[in-house]
Structures are given as structure tokens and as C-alpha cells.
N, C-alpha and C positions, 0 to 999 in steps of 0.2 A: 686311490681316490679317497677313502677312508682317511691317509695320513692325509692328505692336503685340506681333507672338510675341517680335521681334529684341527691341523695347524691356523687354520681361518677360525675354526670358532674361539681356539686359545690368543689369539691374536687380536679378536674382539674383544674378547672378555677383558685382557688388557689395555686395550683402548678405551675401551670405557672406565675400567679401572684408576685409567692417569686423568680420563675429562673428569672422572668423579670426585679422585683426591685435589686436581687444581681448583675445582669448580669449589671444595672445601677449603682448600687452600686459601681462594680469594677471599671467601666470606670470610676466615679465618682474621685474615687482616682488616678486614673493613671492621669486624667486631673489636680486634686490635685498637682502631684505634676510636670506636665508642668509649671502648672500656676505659682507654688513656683517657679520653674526656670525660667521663665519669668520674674515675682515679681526680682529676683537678678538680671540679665541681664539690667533689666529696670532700676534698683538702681545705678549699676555698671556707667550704661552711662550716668545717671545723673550728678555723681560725675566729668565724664572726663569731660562732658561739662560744667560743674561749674568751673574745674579748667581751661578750656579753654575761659572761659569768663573773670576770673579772670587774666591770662595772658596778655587777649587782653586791658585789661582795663590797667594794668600796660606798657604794650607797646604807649599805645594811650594816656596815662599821661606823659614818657619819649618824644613822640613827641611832645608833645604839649610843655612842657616844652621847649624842643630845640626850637620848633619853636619861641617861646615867647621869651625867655631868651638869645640864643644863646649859652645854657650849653653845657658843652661835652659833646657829644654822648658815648653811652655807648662802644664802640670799640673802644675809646684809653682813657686807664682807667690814673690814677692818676700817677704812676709807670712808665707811658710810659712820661707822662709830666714830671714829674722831671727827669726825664731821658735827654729831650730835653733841659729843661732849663740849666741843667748841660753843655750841651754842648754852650751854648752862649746866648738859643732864651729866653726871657722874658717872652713874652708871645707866648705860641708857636702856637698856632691855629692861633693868628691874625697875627704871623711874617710869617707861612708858605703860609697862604693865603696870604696876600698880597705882598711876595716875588714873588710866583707864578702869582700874577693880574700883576707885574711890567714886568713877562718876556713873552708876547703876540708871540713872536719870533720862541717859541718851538711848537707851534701851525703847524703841519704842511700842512693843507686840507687849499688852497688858499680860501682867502674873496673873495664874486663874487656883480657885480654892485655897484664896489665904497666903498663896505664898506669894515672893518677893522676888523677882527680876534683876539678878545681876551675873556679874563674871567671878565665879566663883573660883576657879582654876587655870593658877598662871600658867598653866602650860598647855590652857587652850589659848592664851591670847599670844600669837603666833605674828612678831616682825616683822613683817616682807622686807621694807626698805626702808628708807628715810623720808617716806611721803605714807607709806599705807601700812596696814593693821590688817590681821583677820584673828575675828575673836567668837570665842564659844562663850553661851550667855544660858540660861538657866532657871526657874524659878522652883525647881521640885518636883514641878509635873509636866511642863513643857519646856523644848528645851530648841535654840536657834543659832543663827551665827550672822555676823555682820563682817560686811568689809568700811570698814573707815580709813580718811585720813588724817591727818593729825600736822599739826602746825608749832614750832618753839619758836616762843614768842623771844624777846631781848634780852630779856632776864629768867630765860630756861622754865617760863610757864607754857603751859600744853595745852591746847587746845584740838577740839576734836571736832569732826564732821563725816556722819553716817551718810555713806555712799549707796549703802544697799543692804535690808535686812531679810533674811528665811525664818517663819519659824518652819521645825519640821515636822 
């Protein structure tokens, strides 16, 4: 009787044994394949942020570039200059800017304490395209920016029209 209880309880013991390792078993695999989907998720976001490094680094070479060089900015492409030069200007980023440093006048937020209201720094006055301007403006002690656009005339004169001023 004693051999028959030991063989029933070792018989149990293993019965439970195998429900417990399948019972592991299953979750084993169900976890299997969270982790596979993890595993792709994790790969997936690797990718975007690899292409968003890769962006960032081509954006921060185009700055730099500008800044160094003075290149065109990528928002008035090649087509839009020979576009301008067509109509008169040579060179047209330095004729628009400096057409626009000569007319201080259009500026319309009064200079305060003596100073004087104008664009003092061509490489705040920033080409968007072949219709608009965004310019930094100045008088010493306060300081704004405007978005204009601007117009060549027949014979490559420039004419200008304030869309909207800040000061800050």
C-alpha cells in the first residue's frame, strides 16, 4: 500500500510537473512572439531615427554652408534666380538686399532715443522667394522684423510692399 501511495504521489508530482512546464511552455511562446513584435517595432524606430539624424545632419551642413559662404538658401532655388536676373538684377540676393538696406523709410515702428531705424545686417534680410522678403530691422535699442514683398519693375527697379511688421 505504501508502494502504490509513493507511486500515486510520484505520479502526481509529475503530472503536475508536465501541466506546469507546458503551462510555461505556452506562455513561453505567446511571450515569443511579443518579443518578435517588439524585436520589429524596436528595428522599425531605429530606422526613423537613423533617417532623422541623417536629415538633421544634411539640414546643419546646408546651415553651415549658408552661414560660411553666404549660398542660397534652399527656398529660392536656381529657377527662381534666373528668373530675377531675367528681369534686370545681377546678382539678385545682393541687389534685393541691398536695395532693401538703401530704403530704411519703409520701416514703420519709430527709432526711440536718438537712434535710427534701418536693416543693418544682410544676413538678417533672409529671400524666401521671388515675391517675398523676411527682414531684421534695428535702431540700437529696439529691434523687429518684417515680412515684405517686393516687385521688378521693366528695367530691374525694386519696389517694395510691407505685408506685416513686429517690433519685439
Amino acid at each position: 500500500m505504501i508502494k502504490e501511495r509513493n507511486t500515486y504521489i510520484i505520479i502526481t508530482i509529475q503530472s503536475v510537473a508536465i501541466v506546469v512546464l507546458l503551462i510555461l511552455l505556452v506562455f513561453s511562446f505567446a511571450d515569443a512572439g511579443r518579443v518578435a513584435e517588439l524585436e520589429k517595432k524596436l528595428a522599425e524606430s531605429g530606422t526613423i531615427v537613423q533617417e532623422c539624424v541623417n536629415r538633421n545632419d544634411s539640414l546643419s551642413l546646408l546651415l553651415q554652408e549658408y552661414r560660411v559662404t553666404g549660398a542660397v538658401p534652399p527656398f529660392l532655388n536656381n529657377r527662381q534666380i534666373e528668373d530675377l536676373q531675367k528681369k534686370g538684377l545681377s546678382d539678385p540676393i545682393r541687389d534685393l538686399r541691398e536695395d532693401l538696406a538703401a530704403a530704411p523709410d519703409i520701416i514703420g515702428s519709430p527709432a526711440v532715443l536718438g537712434g535710427t531705424m534701418g536693416f543693418y545686417y544682410m544676413d538678417g534680410i533672409h529671400i524666401l522667394n521671388k515675391r517675398w522678403v523676411f527682414a531684421y530691422f534695428e535702431d540700437g535699442h529696439l529691434a523687429g522684423a518684417m515680412l515684405l514683398s517686393y516687385e521688378i519693375g521693366d528695367e530691374g527697379e525694386i519696389s517694395w510692399e510691407v505685408l506685416d511688421e513686429i517690433i519685439y
